[in-house]
N, C-alpha and C positions, 0 to 999 in steps of 0.2 A: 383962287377959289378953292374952297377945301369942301368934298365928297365927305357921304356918311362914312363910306367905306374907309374912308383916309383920317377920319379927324375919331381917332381912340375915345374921346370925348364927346361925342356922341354915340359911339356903337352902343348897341344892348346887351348889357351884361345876362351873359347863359350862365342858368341855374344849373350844375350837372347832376347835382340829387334830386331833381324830379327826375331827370331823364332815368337815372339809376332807379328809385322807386318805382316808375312806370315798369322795367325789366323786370324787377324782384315781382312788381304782383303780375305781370303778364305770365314768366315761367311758373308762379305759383299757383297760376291757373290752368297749366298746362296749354297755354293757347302759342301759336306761331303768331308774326306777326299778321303774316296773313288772312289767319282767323279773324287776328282784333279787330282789323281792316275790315272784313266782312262784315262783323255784327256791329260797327258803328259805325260806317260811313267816313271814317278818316281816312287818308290814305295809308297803305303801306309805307312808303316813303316819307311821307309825314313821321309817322311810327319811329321807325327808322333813325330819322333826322336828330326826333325828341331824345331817344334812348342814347344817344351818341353826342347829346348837348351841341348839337351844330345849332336849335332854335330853341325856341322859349316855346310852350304850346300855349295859344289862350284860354282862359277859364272853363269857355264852353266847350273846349275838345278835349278837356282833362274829366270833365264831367261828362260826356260822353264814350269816353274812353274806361273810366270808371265802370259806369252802368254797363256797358258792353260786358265786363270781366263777372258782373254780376256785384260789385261792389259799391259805395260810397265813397264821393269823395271829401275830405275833411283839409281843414285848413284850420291851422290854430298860430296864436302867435307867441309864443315859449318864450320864459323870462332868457335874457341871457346868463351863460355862465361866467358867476363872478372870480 
């Protein structure tokens, strides 16, 4: 019997440039994590977790996480570089 944890082939691949993005606008808002935590309801840890690419955040927490910093969240899909 093969676990998610064990079978590479199903883990979920972590994005670390959201988690990086989410750090660049949170410092550029001057906010601690624990501010961001405040004004949206996610956790610190969560926060945390995101910025350090240990998770994936879902849609709705990046969107709230946004609005928290006072921002917009945007999602585009860029051709690749050929």
């Amino acid at each position: 019997m093969t676990t998610a944890t064990g079978n590479s082939a199903a883990r979920e691949r972590i994005y670390p440039e959201v988690g990086a993005a989410l750090l660049q606008a949170r410092k550029e808002c001057g906010m601690t994590q624990q501010q961001l935590a405040d004004a949206t309801g996610v956790s610190r840890i969560t926060i945390q977790r995101i910025e350090q690419a240990h998770i994936n955040p879902s849609f709705r927490s990046l969107e709230a996480l946004a609005h928290g910093m006072g921002r917009k969240l945007t999602i585009s899909f860029d051709p690749l570089d050929e």
